[in-house]
C-alpha positions as CSV (number, residue, x, y, z in Angstrom):
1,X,75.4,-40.5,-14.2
2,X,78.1,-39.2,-16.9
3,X,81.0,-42.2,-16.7
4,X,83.4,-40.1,-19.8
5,X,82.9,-36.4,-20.6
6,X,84.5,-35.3,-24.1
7,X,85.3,-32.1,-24.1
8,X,86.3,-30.8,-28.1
9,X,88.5,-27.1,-27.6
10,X,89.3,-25.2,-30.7
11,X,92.6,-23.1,-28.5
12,X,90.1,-20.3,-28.6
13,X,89.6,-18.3,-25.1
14,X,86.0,-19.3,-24.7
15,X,86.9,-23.2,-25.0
16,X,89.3,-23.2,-22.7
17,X,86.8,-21.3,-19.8
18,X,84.9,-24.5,-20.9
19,X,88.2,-26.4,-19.3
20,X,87.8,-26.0,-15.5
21,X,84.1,-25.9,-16.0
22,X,84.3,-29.6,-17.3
23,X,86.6,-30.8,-14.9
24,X,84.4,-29.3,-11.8
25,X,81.7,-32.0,-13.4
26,X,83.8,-34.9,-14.0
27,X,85.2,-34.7,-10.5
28,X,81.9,-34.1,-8.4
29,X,80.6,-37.5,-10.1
30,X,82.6,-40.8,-8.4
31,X,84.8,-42.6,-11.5
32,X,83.7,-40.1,-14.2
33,X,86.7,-39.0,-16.9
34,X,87.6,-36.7,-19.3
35,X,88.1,-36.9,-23.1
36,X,89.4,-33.9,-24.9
37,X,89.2,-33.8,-28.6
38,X,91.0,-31.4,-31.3
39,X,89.9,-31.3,-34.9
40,X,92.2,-30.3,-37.2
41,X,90.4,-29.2,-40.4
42,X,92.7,-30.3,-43.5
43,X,94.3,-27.9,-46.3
44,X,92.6,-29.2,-50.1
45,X,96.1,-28.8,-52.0
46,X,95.3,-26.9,-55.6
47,X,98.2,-26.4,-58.0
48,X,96.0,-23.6,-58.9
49,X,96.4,-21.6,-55.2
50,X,100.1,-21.2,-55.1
51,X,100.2,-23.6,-52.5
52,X,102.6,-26.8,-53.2
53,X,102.1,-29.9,-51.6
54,X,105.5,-29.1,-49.1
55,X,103.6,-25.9,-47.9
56,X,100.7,-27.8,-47.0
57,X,102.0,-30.3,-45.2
58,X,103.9,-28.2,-42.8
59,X,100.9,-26.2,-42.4
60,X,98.9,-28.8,-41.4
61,X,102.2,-29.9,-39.0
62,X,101.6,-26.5,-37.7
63,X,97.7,-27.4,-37.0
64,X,98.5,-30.3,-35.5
65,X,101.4,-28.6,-33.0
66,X,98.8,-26.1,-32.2
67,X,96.2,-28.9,-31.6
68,X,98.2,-30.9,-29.5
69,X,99.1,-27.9,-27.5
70,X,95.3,-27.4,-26.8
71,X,94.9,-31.2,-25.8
72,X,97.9,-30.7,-23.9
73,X,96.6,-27.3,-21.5
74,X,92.8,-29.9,-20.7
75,X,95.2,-32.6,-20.0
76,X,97.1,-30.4,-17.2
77,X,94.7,-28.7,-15.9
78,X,92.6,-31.9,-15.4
79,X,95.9,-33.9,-14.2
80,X,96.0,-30.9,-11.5
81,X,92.8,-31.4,-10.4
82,X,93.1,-35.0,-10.0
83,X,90.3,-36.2,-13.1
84,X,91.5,-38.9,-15.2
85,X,92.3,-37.7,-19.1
86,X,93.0,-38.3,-22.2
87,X,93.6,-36.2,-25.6
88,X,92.9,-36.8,-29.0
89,X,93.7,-34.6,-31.9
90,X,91.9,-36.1,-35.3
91,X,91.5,-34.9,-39.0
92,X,88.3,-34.3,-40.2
93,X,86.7,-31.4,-42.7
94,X,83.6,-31.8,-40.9
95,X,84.4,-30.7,-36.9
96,X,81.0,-31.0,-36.0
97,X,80.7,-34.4,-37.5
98,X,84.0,-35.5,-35.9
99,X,82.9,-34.7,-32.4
100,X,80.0,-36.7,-33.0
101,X,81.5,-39.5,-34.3
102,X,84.4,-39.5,-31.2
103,X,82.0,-39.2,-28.9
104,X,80.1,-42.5,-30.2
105,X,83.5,-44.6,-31.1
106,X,85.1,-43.6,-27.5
107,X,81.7,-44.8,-25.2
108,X,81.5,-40.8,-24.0
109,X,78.2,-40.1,-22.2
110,X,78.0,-36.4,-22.4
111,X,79.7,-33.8,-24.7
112,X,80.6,-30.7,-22.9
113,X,81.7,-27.5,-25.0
114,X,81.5,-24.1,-25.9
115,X,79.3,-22.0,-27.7
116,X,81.4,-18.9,-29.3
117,X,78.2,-16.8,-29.0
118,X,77.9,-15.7,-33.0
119,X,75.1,-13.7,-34.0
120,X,73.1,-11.9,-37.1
121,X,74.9,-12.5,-40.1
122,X,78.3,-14.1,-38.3
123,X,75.9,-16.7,-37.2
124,X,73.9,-17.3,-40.4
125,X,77.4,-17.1,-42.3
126,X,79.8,-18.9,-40.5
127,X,77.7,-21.7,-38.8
128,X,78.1,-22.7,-35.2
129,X,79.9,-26.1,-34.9
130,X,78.2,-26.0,-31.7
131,X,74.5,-26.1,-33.0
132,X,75.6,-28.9,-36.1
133,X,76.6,-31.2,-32.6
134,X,73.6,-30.5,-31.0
135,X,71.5,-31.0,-34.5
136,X,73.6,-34.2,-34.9
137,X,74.5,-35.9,-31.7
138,X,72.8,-38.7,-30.1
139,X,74.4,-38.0,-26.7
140,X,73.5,-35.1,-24.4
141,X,75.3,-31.8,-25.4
142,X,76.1,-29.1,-22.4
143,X,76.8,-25.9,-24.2
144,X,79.4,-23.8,-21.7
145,X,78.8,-19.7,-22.4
């Protein structure tokens, strides 16, 4: 059965219902554990945006509070529950492909995340990180709604 779970949350509501749902799996199955993932998307700097290199790089500090944050809330809830955890927060411009990748470089068996449910034109428009893991991902994808 599934030995490491990694569970990738965005700080949205809808990843962290994903949370106890997650940890309910890992701790029915004897020695399984949890890996949760945040992908922080970097800021491209252009002198041309207004945006100088200072303001960048305590936005992305901001991100990466945020991110840790979100880690952070898995890591408690699973610590609670008594699952083993650990969090993660990488940089990547390509979430999708940065789930992927995690998932491969950390042994996980199963990825277990939320699909944020986008339809029409959001859909079409804005992508689903969701369906680019499950388009991409070599491991079993369980998509939480």
């Amino acid at each position: 059965m599934y030995k490491k779970i990694l569970v990738p949350t965005d700080g949205t509501p809808l990843s962290e219902d994903v949370f106890a749902a997650a940890i309910d799996l890992a701790r029915a199955i004897p020695g399984c554990q949890i890996l949760g993932l945040s992908v922080i998307v970097p800021i491209h700097f252009s002198p041309f945006d207004g945006m100088s290199p200072a303001t960048v790089q305590e936005h992305e500090k901001h991100l990466d509070s945020h991110a840790q944050k979100y880690v952070g809330m898995l890591k408690a809830v699973a610590d609670t529950a008594g699952v083993p955890c650990e969090v993660l927060v990488t940089k990547s411009p390509s979430p999708s492909s940065e789930i992927v990748r995690v998932a491969k470089d950390y042994g996980c068996d199963l990825i277990f995340m939320a699909s944020h449910g986008r339809k029409g034109l959001n859909r079409l428009f804005l992508g689903s990180e969701t369906q680019k893991v499950l388009a991409q991902s070599t491991v079993p994808v369980l998509v939480h709604k």
